[in-house]
C-alpha positions in Angstrom: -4.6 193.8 -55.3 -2.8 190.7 -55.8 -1.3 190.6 -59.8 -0.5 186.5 -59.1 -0.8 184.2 -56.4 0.7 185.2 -53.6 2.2 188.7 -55.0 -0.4 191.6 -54.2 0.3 195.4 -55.8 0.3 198.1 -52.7 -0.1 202.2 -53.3 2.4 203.2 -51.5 3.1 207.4 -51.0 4.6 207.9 -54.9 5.2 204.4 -55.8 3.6 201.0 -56.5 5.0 198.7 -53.7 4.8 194.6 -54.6 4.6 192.7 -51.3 5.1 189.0 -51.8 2.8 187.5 -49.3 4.5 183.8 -48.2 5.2 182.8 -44.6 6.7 185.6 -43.9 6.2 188.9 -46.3 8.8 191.1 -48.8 8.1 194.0 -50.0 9.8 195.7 -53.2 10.4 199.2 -53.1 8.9 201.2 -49.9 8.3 204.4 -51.4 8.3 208.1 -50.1 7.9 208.4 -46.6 4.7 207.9 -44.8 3.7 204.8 -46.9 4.3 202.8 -43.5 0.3 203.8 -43.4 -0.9 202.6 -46.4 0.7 199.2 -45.8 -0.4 198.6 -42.0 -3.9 199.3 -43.7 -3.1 196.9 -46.7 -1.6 194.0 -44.7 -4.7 194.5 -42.3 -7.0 193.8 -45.0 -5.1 190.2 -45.5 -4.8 189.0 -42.7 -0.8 189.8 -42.3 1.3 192.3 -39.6 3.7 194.6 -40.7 5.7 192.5 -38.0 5.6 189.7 -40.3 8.1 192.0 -42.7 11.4 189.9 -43.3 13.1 192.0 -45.7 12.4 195.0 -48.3 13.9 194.9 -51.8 14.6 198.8 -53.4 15.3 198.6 -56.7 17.1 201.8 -57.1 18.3 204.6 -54.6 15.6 207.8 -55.9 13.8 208.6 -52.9 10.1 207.5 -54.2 11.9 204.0 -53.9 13.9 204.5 -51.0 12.3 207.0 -48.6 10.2 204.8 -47.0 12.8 202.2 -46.1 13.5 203.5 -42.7 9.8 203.6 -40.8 9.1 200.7 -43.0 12.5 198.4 -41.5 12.1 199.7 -38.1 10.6 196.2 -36.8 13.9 194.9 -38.0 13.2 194.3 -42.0 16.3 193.6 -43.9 17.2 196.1 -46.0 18.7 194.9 -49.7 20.1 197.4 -52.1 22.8 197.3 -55.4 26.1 198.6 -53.4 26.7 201.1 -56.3 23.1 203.0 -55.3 24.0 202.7 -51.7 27.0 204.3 -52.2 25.5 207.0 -53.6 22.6 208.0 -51.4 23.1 210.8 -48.9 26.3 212.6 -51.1 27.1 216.0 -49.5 25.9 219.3 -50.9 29.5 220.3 -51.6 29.7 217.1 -53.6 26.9 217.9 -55.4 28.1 221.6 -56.1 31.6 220.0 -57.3 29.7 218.0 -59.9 26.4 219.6 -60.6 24.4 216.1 -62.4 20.9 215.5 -62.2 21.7 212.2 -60.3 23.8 213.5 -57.8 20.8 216.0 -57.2 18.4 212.9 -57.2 21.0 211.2 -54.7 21.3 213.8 -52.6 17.8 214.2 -52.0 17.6 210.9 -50.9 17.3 209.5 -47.6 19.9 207.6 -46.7 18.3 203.8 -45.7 21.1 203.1 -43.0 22.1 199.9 -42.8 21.4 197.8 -45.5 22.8 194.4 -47.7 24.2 194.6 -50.5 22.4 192.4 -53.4 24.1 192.3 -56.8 23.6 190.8 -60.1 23.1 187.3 -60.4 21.8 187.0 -56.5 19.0 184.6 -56.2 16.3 185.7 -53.2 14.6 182.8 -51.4 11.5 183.9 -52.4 8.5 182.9 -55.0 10.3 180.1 -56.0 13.7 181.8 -56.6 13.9 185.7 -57.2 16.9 186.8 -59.1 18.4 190.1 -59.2 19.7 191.3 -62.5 21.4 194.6 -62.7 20.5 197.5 -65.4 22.5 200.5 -64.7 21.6 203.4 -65.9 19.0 205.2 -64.9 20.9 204.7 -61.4 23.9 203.2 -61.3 22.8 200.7 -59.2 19.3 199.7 -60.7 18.3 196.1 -60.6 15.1 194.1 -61.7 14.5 190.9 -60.5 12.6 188.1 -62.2 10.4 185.3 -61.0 10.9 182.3 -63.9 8.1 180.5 -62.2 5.8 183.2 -63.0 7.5 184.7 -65.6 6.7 187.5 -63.4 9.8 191.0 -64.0 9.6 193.8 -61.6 11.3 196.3 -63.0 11.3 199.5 -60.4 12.0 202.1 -62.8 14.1 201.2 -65.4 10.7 200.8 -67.8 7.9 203.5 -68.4 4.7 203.5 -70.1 4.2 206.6 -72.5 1.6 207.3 -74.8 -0.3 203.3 -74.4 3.6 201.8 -74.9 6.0 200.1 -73.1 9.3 202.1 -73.7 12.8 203.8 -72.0 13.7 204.9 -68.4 12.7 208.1 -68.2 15.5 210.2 -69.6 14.8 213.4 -67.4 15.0 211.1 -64.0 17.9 208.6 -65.7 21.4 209.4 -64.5 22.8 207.8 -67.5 20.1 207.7 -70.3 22.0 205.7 -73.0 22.9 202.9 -70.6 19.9 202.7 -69.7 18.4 201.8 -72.7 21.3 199.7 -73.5 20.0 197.6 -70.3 16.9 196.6 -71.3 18.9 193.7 -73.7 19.8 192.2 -70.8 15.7 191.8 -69.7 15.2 190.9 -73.4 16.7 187.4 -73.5 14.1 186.7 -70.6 10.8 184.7 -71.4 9.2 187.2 -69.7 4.8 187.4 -69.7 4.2 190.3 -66.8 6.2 192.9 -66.4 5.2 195.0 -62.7 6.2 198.3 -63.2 6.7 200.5 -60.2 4.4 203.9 -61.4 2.1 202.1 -64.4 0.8 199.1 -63.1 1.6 195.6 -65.1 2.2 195.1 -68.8 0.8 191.7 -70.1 0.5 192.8 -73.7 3.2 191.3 -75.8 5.8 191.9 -72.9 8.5 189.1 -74.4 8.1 190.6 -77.5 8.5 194.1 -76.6 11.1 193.6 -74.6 13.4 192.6 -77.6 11.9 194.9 -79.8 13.5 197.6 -77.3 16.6 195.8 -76.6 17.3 196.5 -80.6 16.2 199.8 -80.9 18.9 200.5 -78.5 21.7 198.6 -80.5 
């Protein structure tokens, strides 16, 4: 479904994928694995090849985000990741046992997406006009989002939820640091932000600006 022109929303396996449809194509998050399928079938649709596949985005290292990466890059995608998640995918189980969090669980579990690039806040993407990559720790340590001005478009992986009919928090079973990362949503707040493209809930249109600040100072 495209959300805005040239941006269409794709069910991956666990995860909305956002595929930004240009001369070439990015995609944004890749999902479990096995969602190579559903976005051969997608693209096919269009018009495009998954040859066509310059580069995938993941906005965090859990493995609904990550775990498609591999299968998905293997016509030669680049892969672009916050360093701080990459170094944390693929820990050992001894390092896990050492330091029993729910995030090095969550890491661990992860498929590793071999090699990648590192992409880190303030990095502008040459697509839709200029895509820029903002980082909000906390529910990984290397989360980013990354906002389109032109569209006033946010993709926001996971670092927003929808519960109960309302925009709100990380989830703070899934977050590896729940505080920070509600203290991260003040730095989406100061965006002029109209759609928000969430990675398991769809978009939010409904006073997005407005809610955005309204969460930024619950959390101060």
């Amino acid at each position: 479904m495209e959300v805005v022109p040239g941006v269409h929303a794709v069910k991956l396996r666990s995860c909305t994928g956002y595929l930004i449809v240009e001369e070439r194509l990015t995609l944004i998050d890749a999902g479990l694995p096995g969602s190579r399928a559903p976005l051969v079938r997608y693209l096919n649709g269009i018009g495009r090849d998954v040859s066509e596949l310059d580069r995938i985005i993941c906005t965090h290292g859990h493995p609904d985000h990550i775990g498609g990466v591999r299968e998905l890059a293997a016509g030669g995608a680049e892969v672009l990741i916050h360093p701080e998640d990459l170094a944390g995918v693929g820990i050992s189980l001894q390092e896990v046992m050492r330091e029993r969090t729910r995030g090095n669980l969550l890491h661990f579990l992860t498929p590793h997406p071999g090699e990648a690039t590192p992409i880190v806040d303030g990095d502008v993407i040459d697509v839709l006009g200029g895509l820029q990559v903002v980082h909000t720790p906390g529910h990984t340590p290397g989360s980013i989002c990354l906002w389109a001005p032109r569209h006033r478009l946010l993709f926001t992986g996971d670092v927003l939820q929808v519960r109960w009919g309302r925009l709100t928090y990380a989830s703070a079973f899934f977050s590896h640091d729940y505080p920070a990362a509600r203290a991260a949503v003040a730095r989406l707040a100061v965006l002029e932000v109209e759609t928000i493209a969430l990675a398991h809930y769809g978009l939010w249109q409904r006073d997005a600006h407005a809610r955005l600040q309204a969460l930024a100072a619950a959390a101060s």
